[in-house]
C-alpha positions, -999 to 999 in steps of 0.1 A, spaced: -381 683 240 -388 646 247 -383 629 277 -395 595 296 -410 612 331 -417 645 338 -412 653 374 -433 685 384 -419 699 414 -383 698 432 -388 690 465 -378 659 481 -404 634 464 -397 652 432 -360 651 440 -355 616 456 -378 602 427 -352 613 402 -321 600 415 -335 568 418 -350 568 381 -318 583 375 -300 551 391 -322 528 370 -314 547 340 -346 563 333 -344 597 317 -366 627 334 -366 664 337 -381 684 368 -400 712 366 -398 739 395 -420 768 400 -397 781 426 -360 793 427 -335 769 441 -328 794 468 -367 793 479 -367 753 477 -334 748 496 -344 773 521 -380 757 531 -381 748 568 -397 720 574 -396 684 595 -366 666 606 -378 632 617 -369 607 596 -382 568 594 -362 537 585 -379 535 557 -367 571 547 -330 567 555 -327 534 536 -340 549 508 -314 576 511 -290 550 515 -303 535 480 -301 570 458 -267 575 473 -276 609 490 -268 597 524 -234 606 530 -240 642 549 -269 626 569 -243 601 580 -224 621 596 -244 649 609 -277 633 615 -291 624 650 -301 590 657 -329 589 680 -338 557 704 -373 571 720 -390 602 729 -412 621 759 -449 623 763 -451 650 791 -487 663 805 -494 675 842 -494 640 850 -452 639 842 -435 620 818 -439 590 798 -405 581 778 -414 555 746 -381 536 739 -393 527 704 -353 507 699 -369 485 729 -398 487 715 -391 478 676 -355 469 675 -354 505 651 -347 539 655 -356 573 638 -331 600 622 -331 638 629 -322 656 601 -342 682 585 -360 680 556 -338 711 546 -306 694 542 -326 664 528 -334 688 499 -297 704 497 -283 674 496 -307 656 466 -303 691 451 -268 690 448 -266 653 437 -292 665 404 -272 690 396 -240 676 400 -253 651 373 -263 683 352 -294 692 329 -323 678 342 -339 705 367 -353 735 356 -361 763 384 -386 789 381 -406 772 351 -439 794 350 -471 784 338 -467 751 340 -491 728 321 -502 690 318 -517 677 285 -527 648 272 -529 626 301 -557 601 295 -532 591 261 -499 574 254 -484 606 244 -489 633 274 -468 663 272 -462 692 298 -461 728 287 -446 755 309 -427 790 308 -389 798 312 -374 831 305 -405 843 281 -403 816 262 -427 783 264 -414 750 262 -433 714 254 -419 687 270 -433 651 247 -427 621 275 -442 586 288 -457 594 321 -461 628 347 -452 626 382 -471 654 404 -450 659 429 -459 698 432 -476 699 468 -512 707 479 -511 743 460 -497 724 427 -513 720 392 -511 683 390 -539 673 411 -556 701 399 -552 687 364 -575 658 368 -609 662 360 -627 666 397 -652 639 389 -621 612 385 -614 621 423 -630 617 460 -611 639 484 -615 630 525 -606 666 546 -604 674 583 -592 711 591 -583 718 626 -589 749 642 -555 756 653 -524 760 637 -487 755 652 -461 784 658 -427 775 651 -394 791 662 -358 783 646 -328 791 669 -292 788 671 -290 772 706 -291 739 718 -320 718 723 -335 715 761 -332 677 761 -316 652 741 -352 637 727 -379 652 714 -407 658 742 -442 663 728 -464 680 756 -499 685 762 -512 714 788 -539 729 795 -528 763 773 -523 737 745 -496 711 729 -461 723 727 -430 705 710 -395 707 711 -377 693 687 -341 703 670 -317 699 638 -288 695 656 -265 696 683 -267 733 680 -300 744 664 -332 736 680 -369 739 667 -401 746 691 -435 749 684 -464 761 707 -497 758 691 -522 788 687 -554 797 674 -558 802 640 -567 838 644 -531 844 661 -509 872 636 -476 862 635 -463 898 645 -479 898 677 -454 874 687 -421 884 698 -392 858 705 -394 874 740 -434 861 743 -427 830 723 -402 821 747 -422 824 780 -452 808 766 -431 782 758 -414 773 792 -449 777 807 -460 750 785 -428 724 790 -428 735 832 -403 742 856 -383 706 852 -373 716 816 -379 749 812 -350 751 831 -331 737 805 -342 759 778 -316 781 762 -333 812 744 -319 831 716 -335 850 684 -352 835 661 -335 827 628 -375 819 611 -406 818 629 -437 810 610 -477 797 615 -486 765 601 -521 754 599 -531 716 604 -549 696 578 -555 662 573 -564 654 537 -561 623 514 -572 622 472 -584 588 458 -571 575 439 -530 588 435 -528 585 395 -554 593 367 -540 584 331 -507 590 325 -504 615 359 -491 599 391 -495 618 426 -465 614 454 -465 633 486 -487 664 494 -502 665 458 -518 633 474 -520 636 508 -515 662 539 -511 646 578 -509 668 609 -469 673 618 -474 654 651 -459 627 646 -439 638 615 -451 614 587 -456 642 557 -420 636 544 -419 599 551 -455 593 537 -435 609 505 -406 588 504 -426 557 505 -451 568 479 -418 575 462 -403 537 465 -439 524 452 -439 552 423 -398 541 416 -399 510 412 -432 508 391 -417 532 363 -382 515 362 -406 479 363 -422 493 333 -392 510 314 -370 479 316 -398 454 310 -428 470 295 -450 457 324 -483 482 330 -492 460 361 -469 476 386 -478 514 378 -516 504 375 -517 493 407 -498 523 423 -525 542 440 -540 506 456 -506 500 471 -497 534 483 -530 545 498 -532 520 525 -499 532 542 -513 568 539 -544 556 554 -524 543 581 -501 577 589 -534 594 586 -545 578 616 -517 581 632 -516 613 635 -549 624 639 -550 602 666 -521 615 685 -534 649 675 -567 647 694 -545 631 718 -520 662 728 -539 691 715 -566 717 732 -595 717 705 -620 747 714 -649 720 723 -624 702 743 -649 699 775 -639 684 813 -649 652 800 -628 651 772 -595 660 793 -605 636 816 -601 611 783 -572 627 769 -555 626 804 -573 584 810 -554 574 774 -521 593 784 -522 574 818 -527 541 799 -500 544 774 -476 549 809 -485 518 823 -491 497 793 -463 477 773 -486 469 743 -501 505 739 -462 520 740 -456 489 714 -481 506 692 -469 539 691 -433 530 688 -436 507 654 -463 533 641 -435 567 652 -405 544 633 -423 540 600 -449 506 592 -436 482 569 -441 498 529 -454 461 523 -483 452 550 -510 430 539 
């Protein structure tokens, strides 16, 4: 088989990269380890930047998003000390979209295969070769049989676990790691949200969020050790620790019902230098990991996906290298800049087990100046909507 990019991985950088090679007219084939009932059943994020939904707009998968997506104008800060709303539409002039990054997959899913041919699920053993030369290839397993796959250029787009990054040579690389030593439990439910914004809290048992996908289906998080088993929580004890966290004042607004997924997620933040080596080019969690406060994982892959776009279509239509050579040095400062993000509002909402009385006085001295300042809401705002994919 010969193609012009090989796509390893179908989730939504993997996806959203192909339509919009696709659009341009470049040929590709994806690669996916998983079945599509696995991918399109992945619960993850639902907050989506500006940045994101125009690039939706552009690969024509926007339609559903349309018309069941939530448009959201600001959000809560709540501690002991009360709430602090941040209108980021005052703020910015923008907004953010809530719309899960499941139906982001369905509906790029559904627009691949309603072209036909070019994804292949459960492809085992997957491969790279070649990738220092003008002639890579990628090898890889379907139904006993191996395929070779002769193209132009690799896109990893495989995640942290996936064999892309882990097919360049470790000296080409310098990785930058910070675990935390908590992780976030998340519930799923059927009933509606308490509030019609997303409030991130911070108390003294540790953060909690609540969040939704819709009108009708909402998604909390409390956060917990990382020595916490997932079946030592019940929806009944998820539940009460949950309104403890949130208080009385919306705790009283919390419907409860069972859980349709519950599931621990640890935090990392992690960023590889540089994103390509050879012919391979990293987008997404093959390059990067952020903390989901703040919810920058997807949209940190959909802009590495507009640099990693238009710098194959550049080179395709015109033969210009300059574009795709300079890939990593354009996308890492905008991950350097989510990274901060949100490891700063990390430290900011979370219990950490060194957290001393000193350093809740802090915590609690920063929330108290974000209430009363203009410029520090400012901040937060155009850094929650998405910063520019062109800042110099």
């Amino acid at each position: 088989m010969k193609t012009q990019v090989v796509i390893i991985g179908a989730g939504p950088s993997g996806l959203l990269l192909s339509q919009l090679l696709y659009q341009a007219g470049v040929d590709f084939i994806i690669l996916e380890r998983q079945t599509r009932d696995h991918v399109e059943g992945r619960i993850r994020a639902g907050v989506l930047e500006q940045i994101t939904v125009d690039l939706l707009e552009r690969a024509g998968v926007a339609d559903r998003m349309r018309r069941e997506g939530l448009p959201h104008h600001g959000f809560q800060l709540l501690s002991e000390d009360g709430p602090v709303r941040i209108d980021v539409t005052k703020l910015t002039g923008k907004s953010v979209m809530v719309y899960g990054q499941t139906e982001v997959t369905q509906d790029l899913i559904a627009a691949c295969l309603k072209r036909g041919g070019e994804l292949v699920f459960e492809a085992g053993d997957v491969a790279l070769h070649d990738l220092e030369t003008e002639t890579p290839s990628v090898s890889f397993i379907k139904d006993g049989t191996r395929h070779q796959i002769h193209c132009d250029f690799v896109a990893g787009c495989d995640g942290y676990h996936g064999v892309s990054r882990k097919s360049i040579p470790a000296t080409a690389l310098q990785t930058f790691e910070r675990v935390y030593p908590f992780g976030w439990l998340g519930l799923l439910a059927d009933v509606p949200p308490c509030d019609e914004e997303l409030i991130y809290c911070s108390h003294e048992r540790g953060f909690a969020l609540a969040s939704m996908r819709s009108h009708t289906r909402s998604r909390y998080y409390v956060q917990v050790p990382l020595s916490e088993k997932l079946e030592d929580w019940s929806d009944d004890r998820f539940w009460q620790e949950l309104a403890r966290r949130l208080g009385p004042d919306v705790a009283g607004k919390l419907a409860v019902g069972p859980s349709l997924e519950k599931s621990i997620a640890p935090l990392r933040s992690f960023v590889t230098a540089p994103m390509q080596w050879g012919r391979l080019f990293l987008a997404g969690d093959a390059a990067h990991i952020v903390p989901p406060t703040g919810a920058k994982g997807l949209n940190l892959a959909a802009s590495d996906v507009a640099y990693l776009a238009d710098a194959l279509i550049d080179w395709h239509r015109r033969g210009s290298p300059d574009a795709l050579a300079a890939y990593s040095a354009r996308a890492l400062p905008r991950v350097w800049r989510a990274e901060r993000f949100s490891w700063w509002f990390t430290n900011l909402m979370h219990r950490f087990p060194d957290t001393d009385t000193f350093g809740r006085q802090m915590q609690r001295a920063e929330l108290d100046y974000i209430r009363h300042s203009d410029a520090a809401q400012k901040g937060i705002a155009e850094n929650y909507v998405g910063l520019p994919l062109d800042w110099s």
